[in-house]
C-alpha positions as CSV (number, residue, x, y, z in Angstrom):
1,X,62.8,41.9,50.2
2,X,62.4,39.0,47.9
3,X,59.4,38.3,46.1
4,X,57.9,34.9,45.1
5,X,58.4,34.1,41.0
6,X,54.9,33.3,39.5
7,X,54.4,31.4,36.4
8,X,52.9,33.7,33.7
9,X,49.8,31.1,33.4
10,X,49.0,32.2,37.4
11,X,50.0,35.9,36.5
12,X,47.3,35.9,33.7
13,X,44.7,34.3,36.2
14,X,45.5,36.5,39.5
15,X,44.9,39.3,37.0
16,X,41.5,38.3,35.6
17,X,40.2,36.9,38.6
18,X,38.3,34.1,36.9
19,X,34.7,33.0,38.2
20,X,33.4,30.3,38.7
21,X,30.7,29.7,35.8
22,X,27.7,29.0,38.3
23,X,28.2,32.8,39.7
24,X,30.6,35.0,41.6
25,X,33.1,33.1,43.4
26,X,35.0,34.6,46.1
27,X,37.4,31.7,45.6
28,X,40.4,31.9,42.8
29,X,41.0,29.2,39.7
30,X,43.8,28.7,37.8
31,X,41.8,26.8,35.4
32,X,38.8,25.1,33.7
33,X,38.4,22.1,31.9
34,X,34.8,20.5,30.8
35,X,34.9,16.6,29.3
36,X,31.5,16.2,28.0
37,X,30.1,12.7,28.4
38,X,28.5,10.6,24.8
39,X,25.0,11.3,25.8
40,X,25.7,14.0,28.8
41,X,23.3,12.1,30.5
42,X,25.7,12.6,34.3
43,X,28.1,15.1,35.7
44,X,31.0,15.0,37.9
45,X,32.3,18.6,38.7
46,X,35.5,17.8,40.5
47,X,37.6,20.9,42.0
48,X,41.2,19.9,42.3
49,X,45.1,20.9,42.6
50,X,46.5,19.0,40.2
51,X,47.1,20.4,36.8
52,X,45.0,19.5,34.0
53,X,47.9,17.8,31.8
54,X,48.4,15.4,35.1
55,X,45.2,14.2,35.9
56,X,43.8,14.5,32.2
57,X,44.8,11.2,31.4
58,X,42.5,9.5,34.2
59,X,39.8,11.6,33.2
60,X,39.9,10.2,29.9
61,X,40.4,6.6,31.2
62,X,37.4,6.9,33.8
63,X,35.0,8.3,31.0
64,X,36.3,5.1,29.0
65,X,34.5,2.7,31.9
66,X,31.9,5.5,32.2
67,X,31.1,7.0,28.9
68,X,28.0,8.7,30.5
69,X,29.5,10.7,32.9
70,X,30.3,14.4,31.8
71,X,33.2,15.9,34.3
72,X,33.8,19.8,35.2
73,X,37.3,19.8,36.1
74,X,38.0,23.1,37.9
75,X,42.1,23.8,39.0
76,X,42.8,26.1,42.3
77,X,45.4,26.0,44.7
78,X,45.1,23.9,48.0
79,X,43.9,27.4,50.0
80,X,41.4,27.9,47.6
81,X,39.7,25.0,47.5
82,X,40.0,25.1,50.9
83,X,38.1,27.8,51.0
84,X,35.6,27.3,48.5
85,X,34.7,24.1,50.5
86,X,34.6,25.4,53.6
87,X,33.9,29.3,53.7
88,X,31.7,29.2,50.3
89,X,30.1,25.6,50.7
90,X,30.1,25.3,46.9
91,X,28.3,22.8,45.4
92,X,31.6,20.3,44.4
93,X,31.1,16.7,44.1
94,X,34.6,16.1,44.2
95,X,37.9,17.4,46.5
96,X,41.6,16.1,45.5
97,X,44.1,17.8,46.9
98,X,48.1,17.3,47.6
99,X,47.7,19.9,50.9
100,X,46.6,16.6,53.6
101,X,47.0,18.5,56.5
102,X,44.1,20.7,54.7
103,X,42.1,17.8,53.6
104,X,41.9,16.4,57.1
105,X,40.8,19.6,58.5
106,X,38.1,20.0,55.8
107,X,36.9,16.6,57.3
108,X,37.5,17.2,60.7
109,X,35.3,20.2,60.7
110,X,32.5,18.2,59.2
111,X,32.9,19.3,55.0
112,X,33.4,15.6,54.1
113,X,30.5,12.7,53.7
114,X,31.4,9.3,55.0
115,X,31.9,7.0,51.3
116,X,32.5,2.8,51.4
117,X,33.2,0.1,49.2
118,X,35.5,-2.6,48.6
119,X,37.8,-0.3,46.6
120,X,38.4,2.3,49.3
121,X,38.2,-1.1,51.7
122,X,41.5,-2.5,50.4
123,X,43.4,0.6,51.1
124,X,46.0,0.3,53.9
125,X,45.0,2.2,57.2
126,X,47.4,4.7,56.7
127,X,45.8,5.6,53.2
128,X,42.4,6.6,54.4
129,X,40.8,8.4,57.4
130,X,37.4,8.0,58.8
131,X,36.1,6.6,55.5
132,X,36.2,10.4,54.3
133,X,39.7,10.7,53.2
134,X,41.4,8.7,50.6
135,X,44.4,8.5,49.7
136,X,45.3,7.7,45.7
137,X,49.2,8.5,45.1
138,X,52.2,8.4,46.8
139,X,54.8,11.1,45.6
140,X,58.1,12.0,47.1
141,X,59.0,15.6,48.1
142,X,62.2,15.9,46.6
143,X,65.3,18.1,45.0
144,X,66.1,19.2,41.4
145,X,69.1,20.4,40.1
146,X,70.4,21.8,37.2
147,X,73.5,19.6,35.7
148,X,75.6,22.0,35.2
149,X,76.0,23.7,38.1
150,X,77.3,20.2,39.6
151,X,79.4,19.3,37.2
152,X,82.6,19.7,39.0
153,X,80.8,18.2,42.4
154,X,78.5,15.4,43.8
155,X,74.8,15.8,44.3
156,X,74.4,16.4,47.7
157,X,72.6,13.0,49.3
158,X,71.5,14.6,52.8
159,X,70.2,17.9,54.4
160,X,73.3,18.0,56.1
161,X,75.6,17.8,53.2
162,X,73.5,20.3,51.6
163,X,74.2,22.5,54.2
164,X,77.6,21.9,54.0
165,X,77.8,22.5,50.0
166,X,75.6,26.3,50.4
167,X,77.9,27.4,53.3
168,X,81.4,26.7,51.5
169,X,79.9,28.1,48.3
170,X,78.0,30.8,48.8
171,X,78.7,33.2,45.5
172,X,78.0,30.0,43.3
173,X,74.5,29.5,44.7
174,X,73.3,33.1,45.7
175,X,70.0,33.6,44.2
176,X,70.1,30.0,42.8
177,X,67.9,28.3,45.0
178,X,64.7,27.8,44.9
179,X,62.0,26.8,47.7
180,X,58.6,27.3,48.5
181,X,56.6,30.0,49.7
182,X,55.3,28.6,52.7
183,X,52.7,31.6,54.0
184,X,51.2,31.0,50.3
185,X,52.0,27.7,49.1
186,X,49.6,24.4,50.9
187,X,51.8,21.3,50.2
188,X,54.9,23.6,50.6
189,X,54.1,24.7,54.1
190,X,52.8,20.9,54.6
191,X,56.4,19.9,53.2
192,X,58.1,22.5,55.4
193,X,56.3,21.7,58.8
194,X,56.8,17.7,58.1
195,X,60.8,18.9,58.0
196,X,60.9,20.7,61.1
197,X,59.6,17.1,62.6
198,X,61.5,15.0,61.3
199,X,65.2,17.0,61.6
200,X,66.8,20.1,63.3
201,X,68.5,20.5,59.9
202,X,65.7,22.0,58.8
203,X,65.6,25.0,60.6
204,X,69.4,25.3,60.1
205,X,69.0,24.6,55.9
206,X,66.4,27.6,55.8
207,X,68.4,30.0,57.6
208,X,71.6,29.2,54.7
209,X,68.9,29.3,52.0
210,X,67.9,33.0,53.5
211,X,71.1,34.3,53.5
212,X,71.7,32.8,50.0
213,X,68.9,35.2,49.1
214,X,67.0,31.9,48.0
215,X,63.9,32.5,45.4
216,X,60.2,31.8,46.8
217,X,57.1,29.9,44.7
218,X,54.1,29.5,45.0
219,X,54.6,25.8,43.4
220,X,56.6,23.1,42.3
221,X,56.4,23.8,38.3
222,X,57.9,27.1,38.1
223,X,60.5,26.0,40.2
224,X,61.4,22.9,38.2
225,X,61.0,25.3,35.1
226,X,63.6,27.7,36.4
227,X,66.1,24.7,37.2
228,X,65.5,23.4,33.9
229,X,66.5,27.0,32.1
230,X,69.5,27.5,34.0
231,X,68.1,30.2,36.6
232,X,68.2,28.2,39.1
233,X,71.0,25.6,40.4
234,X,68.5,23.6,43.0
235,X,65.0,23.2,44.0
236,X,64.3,21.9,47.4
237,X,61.1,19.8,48.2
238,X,59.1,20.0,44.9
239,X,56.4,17.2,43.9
240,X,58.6,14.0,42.6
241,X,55.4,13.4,40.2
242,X,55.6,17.0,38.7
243,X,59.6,16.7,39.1
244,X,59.4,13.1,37.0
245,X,57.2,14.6,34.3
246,X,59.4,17.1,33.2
247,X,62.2,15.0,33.5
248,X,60.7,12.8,30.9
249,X,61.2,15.8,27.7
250,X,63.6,17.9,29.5
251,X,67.7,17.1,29.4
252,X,70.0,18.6,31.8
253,X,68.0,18.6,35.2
254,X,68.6,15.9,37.7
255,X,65.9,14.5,40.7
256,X,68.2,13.9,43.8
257,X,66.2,11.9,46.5
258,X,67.5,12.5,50.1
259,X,69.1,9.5,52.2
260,X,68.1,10.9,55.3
261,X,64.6,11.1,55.1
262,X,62.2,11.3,52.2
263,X,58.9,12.6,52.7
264,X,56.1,11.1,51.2
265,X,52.7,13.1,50.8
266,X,49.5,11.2,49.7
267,X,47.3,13.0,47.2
268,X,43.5,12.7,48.5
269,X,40.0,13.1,47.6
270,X,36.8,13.7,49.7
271,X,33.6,14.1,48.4
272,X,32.5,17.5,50.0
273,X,29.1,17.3,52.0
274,X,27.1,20.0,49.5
275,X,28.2,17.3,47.2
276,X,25.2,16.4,44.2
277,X,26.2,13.6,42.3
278,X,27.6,11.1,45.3
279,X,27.1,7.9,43.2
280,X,29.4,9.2,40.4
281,X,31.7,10.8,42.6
282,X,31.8,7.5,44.7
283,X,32.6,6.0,41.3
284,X,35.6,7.8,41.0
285,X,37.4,7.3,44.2
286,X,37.0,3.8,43.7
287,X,39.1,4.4,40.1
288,X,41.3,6.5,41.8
289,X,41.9,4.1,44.4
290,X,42.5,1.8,42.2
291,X,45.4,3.2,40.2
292,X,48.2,0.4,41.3
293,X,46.6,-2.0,38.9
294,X,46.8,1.0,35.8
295,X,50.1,0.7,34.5
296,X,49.2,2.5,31.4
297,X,48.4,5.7,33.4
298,X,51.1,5.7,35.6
299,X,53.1,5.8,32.8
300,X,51.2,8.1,31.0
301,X,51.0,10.9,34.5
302,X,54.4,9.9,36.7
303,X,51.7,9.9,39.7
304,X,52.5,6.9,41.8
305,X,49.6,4.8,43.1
306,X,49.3,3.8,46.5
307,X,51.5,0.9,47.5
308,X,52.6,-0.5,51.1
309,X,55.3,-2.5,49.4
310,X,57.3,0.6,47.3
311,X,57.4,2.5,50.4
312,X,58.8,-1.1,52.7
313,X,61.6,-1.2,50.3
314,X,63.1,2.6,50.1
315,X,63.9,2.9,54.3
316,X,64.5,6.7,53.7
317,X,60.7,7.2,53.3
318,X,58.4,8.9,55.4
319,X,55.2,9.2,54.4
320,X,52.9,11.8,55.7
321,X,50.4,10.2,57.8
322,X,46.6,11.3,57.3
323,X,44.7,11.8,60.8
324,X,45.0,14.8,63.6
325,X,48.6,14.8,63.8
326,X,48.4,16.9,60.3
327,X,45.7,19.7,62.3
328,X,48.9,20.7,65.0
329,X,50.3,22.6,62.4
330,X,47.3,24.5,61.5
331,X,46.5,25.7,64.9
332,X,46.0,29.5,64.6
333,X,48.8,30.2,67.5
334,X,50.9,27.4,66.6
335,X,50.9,28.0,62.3
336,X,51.2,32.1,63.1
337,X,54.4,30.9,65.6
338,X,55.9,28.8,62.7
339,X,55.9,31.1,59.9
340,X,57.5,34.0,62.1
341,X,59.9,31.6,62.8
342,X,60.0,31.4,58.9
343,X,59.9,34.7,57.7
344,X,63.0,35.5,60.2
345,X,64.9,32.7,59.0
346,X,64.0,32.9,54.6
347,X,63.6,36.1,54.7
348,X,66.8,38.0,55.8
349,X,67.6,41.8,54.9
């Protein structure tokens, strides 16, 4: 039985069980962040997946338009805020998440207030739902590998030549591979169920990744982490974003793109119905929405805005589309039938 590596920043939080400053929380954060405002007049309390050194950078820009506006930025995986939306009804004013499938559900069951305006207007269809959902990045699930351990062969471009490579070289890649954690991990199962659409390789790849006694995560950082120190030779699926990032400081990793397909999640915020400050949370969709015309953060946080065109030009992407295709999946009979499905194929003895 394998178990699923955990970066020592989640360690230290599983073990201390952080609250939520406003009283008990059933729910679990990775992290909190306050950005006080000039005159604290306003605050936004956001609750969010992304990583404070990603989205830290728009913070900072949208307190530059907004100098008034004080922002509680709390970090917890796409299940918790899941649940602290929807079980707990906390008090958030803000939602952003990389889980869609999650997102849409949170709406669908009614967790989400209806927001307009000629920012969230201009989005394409596809990158927005009901006026609820809104879609501010584009980013790439894709692979990682370490440089060395492909040295002496090509990256492989498909599923199906990564197939190939694992099967005729098993002792080189035995416990070298990483992948998500799907029964744990919100964009991983998201990633994983998208895969079993769009190719039979998928089912296939995970059952050579099982018997390669492949390493499980709960997220895309400690995976690119391990590439990058040599304990791993691949990671399949993790955030291109996240993947980009480290790429920036980090020699000898590699981001391999697939040619067959490329799937494309959207990063999303909702303002939650026990919402208190709408007007400012309304205020920063519309910045968030409005991303493609920031150059300087793009830059700054390798999180690709929203754009029709980048996707028209790369025919190998497939971006996730947000609406009740992404609930099929999280069916109780039909998510309990997929990760038995999983479990048999990842997690061989």
């Amino acid at each position: 039985m394998r178990f699923a590596r955990i970066s020592t920043r989640l360690i230290a939080v599983l073990l201390t069980h952080l609250a939520f400053a406003l009283g008990a929380s059933a729910f679990e954060i990775e992290d909190r962040r306050q950005y006080p405002a000039e005159d604290g007049a306003r605050e936004l309390r956001i609750i969010s997946t992304a990583d404070a050194p990603v989205f830290e950078p728009i913070i900072r820009a949208f307190q530059l338009a907004h100098p008034d506006v004080a922002i509680d930025y709390v970090i917890a995986s796409s299940t918790e805020l899941m649940k602290a939306i929807s079980e707990e009804e906390a008090d958030f004013d803000l939602a952003i998440s990389s889980a869609m499938d999650l997102q849409t559900k949170l709406a669908n069951d009614g967790f989400a207030l209806d927001y307009r305006s000629e920012a969230t207007d201009a989005l394409p269809k596809w990158a927005k739902w009901h006026d609820q959902i809104f879609a501010f990045t584009q980013e790439p699930a894709v692979m990682v590998i370490a440089e060395g351990a492909f040295a002496n062969r090509p990256a492989p471009r498909t599923r199906d030549d990564l197939i190939a490579m694992l099967r005729d070289n098993p002792a080189e890649f035995d416990g070298r591979i990483g992948t998500y954690d799907v029964r744990i991990s919100g964009a991983g199962y998201l990633f994983a169920t998208q895969d079993s659409r769009n190719t039979d390789s998928y089912w296939r790849l995970t059952e050579v990744m099982g018997r390669l006694n492949a390493q499980l995560y709960s997220g895309s950082k400690a995976m690119i982490e391990d590439v990058a120190a040599g304990r791993l030779a691949l990671a399949y699926n993790v955030v291109g974003s996240y993947a980009a990032q480290r790429l920036a400081d980090t020699p000898g990793i590699r981001i391999v793109p697939f040619e067959d397909f490329l799937s494309v999640m959207l990063r999303t915020a909702l303002i939650p119905k026990n919402a208190q400050n709408i007007e400012d949370a309304g205020l920063m969709i519309d910045f968030l929405v409005q991303l493609n015309q920031r150059e300087d953060i793009e830059q700054e946080t390798y999180l690709a805005p929203v754009s029709a065109q980048s996707l028209n030009e790369n025919y190998a992407a497939r971006p996730i589309r947000l609406g009740p295709g992404l609930l099929v999946f999280l069916d109780r009979l039909k998510k309990e039938t997929f990760l038995r499905n999983w479990e048999n194929a990842i997690v061989q003895k």
